[in-house]
N, CA, C and O of each residue as an XYZ file, in Angstrom:
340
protein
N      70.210    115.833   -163.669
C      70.688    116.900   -162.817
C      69.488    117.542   -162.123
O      68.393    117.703   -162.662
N      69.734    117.814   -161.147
C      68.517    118.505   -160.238
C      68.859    120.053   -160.426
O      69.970    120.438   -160.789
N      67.451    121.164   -160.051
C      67.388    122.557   -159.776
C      68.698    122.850   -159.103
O      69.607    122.193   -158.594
N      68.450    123.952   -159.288
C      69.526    124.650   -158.460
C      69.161    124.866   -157.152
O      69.976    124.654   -156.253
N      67.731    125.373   -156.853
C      67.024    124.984   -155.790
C      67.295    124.104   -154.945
O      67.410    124.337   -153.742
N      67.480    122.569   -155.677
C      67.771    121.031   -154.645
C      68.850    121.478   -154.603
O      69.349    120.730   -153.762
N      69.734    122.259   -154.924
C      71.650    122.604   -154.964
C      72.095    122.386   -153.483
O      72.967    121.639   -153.038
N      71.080    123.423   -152.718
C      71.987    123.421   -151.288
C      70.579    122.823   -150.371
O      70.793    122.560   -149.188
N      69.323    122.639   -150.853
C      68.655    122.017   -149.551
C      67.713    121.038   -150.580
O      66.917    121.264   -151.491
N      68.433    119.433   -149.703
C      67.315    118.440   -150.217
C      66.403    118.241   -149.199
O      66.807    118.763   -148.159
N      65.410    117.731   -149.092
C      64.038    117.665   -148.266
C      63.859    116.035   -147.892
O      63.753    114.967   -148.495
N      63.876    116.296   -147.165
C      62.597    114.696   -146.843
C      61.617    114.916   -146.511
O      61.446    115.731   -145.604
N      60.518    114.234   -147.152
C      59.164    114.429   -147.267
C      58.493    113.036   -146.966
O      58.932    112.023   -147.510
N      57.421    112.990   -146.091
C      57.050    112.082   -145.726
C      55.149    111.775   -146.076
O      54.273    112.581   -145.758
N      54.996    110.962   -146.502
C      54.031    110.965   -146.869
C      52.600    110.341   -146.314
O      52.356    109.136   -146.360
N      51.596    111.437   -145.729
C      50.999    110.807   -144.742
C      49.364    110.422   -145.778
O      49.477    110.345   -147.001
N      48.102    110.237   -145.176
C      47.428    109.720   -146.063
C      46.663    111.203   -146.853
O      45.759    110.852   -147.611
N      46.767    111.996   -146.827
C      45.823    112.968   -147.496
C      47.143    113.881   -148.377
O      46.988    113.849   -149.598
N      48.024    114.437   -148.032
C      49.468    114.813   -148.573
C      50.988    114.932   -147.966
O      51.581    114.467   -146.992
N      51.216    115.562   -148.762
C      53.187    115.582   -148.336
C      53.548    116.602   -147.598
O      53.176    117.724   -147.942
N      54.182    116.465   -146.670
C      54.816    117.546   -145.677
C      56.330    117.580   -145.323
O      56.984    116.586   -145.005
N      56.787    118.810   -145.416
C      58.307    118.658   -145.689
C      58.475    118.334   -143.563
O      57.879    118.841   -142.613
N      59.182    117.655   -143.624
C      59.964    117.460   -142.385
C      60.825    117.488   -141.702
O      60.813    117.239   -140.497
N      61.954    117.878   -142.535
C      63.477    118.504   -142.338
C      64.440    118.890   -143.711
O      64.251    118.294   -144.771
N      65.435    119.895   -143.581
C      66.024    120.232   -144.633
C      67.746    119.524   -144.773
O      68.435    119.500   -143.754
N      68.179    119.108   -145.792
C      69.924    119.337   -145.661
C      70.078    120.732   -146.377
O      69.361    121.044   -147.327
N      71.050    121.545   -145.866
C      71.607    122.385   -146.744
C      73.128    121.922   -147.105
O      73.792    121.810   -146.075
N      73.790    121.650   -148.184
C      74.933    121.319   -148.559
C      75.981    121.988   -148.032
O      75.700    122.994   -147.380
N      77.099    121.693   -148.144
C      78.350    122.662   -147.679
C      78.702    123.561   -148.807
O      78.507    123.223   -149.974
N      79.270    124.812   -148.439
C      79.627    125.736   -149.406
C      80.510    124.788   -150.772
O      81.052    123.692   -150.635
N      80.443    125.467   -151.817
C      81.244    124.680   -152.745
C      80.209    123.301   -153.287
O      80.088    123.018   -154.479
N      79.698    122.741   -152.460
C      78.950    121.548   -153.252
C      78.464    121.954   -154.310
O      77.291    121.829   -153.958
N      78.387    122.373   -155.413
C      78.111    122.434   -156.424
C      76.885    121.248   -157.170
O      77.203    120.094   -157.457
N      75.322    121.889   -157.415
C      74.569    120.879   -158.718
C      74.764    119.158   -158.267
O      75.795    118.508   -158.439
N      73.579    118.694   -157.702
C      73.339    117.359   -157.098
C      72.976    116.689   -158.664
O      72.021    116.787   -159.435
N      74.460    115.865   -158.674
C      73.914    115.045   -159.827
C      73.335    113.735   -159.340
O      72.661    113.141   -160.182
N      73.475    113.076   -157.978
C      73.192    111.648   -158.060
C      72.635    111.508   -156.564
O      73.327    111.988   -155.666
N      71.370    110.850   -156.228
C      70.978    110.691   -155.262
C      71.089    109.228   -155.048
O      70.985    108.530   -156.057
N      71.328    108.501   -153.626
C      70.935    106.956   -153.746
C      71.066    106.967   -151.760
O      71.670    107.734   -151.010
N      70.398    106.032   -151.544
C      70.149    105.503   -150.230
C      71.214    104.110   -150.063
O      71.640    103.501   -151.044
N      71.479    103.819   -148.923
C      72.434    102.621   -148.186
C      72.532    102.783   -147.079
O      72.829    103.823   -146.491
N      72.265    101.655   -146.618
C      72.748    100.949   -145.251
C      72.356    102.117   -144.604
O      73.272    102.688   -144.012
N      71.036    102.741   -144.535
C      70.479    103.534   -143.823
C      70.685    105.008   -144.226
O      69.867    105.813   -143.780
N      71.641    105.440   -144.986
C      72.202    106.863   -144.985
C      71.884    107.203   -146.761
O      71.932    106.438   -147.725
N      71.565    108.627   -146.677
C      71.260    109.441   -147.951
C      72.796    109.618   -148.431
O      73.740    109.771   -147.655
N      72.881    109.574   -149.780
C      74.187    109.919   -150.367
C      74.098    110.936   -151.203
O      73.113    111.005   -151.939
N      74.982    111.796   -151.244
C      74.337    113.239   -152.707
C      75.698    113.119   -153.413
O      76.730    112.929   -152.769
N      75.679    113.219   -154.578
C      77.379    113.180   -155.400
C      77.121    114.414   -156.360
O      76.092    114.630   -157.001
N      78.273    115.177   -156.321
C      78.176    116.473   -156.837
C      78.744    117.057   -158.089
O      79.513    116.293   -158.673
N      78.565    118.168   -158.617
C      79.882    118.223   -159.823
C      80.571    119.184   -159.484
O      80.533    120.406   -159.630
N      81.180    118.486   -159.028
C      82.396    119.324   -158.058
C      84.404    118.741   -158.714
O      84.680    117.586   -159.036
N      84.663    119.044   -158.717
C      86.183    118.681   -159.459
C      87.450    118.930   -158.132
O      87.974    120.038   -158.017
N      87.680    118.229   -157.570
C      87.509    116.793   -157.688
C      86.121    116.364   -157.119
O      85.453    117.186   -156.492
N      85.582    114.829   -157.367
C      84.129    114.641   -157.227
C      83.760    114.323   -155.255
O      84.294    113.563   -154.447
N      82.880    115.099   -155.155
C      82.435    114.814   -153.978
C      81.303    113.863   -153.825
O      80.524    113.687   -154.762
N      81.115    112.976   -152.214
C      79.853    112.751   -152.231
C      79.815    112.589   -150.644
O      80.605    112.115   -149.827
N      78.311    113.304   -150.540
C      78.101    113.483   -149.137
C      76.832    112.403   -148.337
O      75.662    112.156   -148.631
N      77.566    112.033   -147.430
C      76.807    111.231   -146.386
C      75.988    111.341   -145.332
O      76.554    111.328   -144.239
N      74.747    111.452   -145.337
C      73.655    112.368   -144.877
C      72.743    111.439   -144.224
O      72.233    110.568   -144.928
N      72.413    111.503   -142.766
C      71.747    111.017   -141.896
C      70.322    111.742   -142.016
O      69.976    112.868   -141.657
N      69.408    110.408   -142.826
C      67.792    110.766   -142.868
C      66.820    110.831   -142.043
O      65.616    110.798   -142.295
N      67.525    110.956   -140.698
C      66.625    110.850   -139.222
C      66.952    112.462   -138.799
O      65.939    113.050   -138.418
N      67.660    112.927   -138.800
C      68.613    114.345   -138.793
C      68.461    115.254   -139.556
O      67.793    116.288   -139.562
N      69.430    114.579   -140.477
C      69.294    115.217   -142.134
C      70.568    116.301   -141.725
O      70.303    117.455   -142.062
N      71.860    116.134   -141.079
C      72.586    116.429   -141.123
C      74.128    115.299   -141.590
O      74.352    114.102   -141.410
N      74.968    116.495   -142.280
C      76.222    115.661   -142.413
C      76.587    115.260   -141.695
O      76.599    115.702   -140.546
N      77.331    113.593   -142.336
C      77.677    112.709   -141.258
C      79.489    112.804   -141.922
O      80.374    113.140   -141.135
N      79.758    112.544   -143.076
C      81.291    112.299   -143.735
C      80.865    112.865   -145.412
O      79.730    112.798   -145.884
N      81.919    113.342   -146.026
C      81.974    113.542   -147.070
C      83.503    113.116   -147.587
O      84.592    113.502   -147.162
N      83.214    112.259   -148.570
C      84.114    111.748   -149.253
C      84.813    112.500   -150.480
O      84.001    112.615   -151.398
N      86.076    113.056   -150.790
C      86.650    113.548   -151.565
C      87.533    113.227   -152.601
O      88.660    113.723   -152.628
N      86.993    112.160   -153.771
C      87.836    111.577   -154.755
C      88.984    112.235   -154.806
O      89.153    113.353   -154.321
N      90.408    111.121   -155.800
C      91.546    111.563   -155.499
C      91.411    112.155   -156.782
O      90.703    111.687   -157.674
N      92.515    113.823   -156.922
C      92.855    113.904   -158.231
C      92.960    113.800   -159.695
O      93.907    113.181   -160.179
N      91.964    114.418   -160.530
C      91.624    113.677   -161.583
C      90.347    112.693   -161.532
O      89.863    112.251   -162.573
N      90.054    112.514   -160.806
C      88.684    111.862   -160.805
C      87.520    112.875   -160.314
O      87.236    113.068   -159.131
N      86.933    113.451   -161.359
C      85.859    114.268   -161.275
C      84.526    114.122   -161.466
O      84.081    113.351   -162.316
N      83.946    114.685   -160.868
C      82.089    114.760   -161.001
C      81.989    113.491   -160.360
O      82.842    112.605   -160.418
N      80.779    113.441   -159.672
C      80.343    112.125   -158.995
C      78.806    112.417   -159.924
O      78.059    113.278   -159.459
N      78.512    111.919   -160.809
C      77.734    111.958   -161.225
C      76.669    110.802   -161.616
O      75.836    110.986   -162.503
N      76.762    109.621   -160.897
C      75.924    108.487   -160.650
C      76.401    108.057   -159.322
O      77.582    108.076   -158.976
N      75.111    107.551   -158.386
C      75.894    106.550   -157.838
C      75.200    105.350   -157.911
O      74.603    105.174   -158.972
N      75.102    104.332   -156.937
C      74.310    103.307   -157.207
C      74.423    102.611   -155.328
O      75.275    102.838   -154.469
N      73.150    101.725   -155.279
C      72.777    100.968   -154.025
C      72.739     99.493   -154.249
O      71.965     98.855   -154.963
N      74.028     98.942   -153.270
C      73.767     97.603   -153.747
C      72.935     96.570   -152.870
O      72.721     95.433   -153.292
């Protein structure tokens, strides 16, 4: 589980040769609740939340704004892994 801090703004940080510099923020949507699962695909950041029912949000890393957020059905709660295939 990440800070509460990473809760509503994850960072991309890019890493040049001497150190790290933040380069843009996401802030989550109200309600996203505690980033349990981070993973990358087919170009796009994914965040999965513990949220009831489970969310997971689809986040453009050139931007770093929402693109779609997906809302499991009923009874399927917490997105709390995901995975990149």
């Amino acid at each position: 589980m990440f800070s509460r801090d990473t809760i509503r703004r994850l960072a991309m940080l890019i890493k040049s040769r001497r150190s790290m510099e933040l380069v843009k923020t996401f802030t989550a949507p109200s309600g996203h609740n505690y980033v349990y699962a981070l993973t990358t695909l087919s170009g796009y950041v994914y965040a999965g939340y513990d949220t009831s029912p489970g969310k997971v949000d689809k986040i453009s890393p050139s931007t770093m704004e929402l693109v779609k957020t997906f809302i499991a059905p009923l009874g399927h709660n917490y997105a709390l892994k995901l995975t990149s295939l």
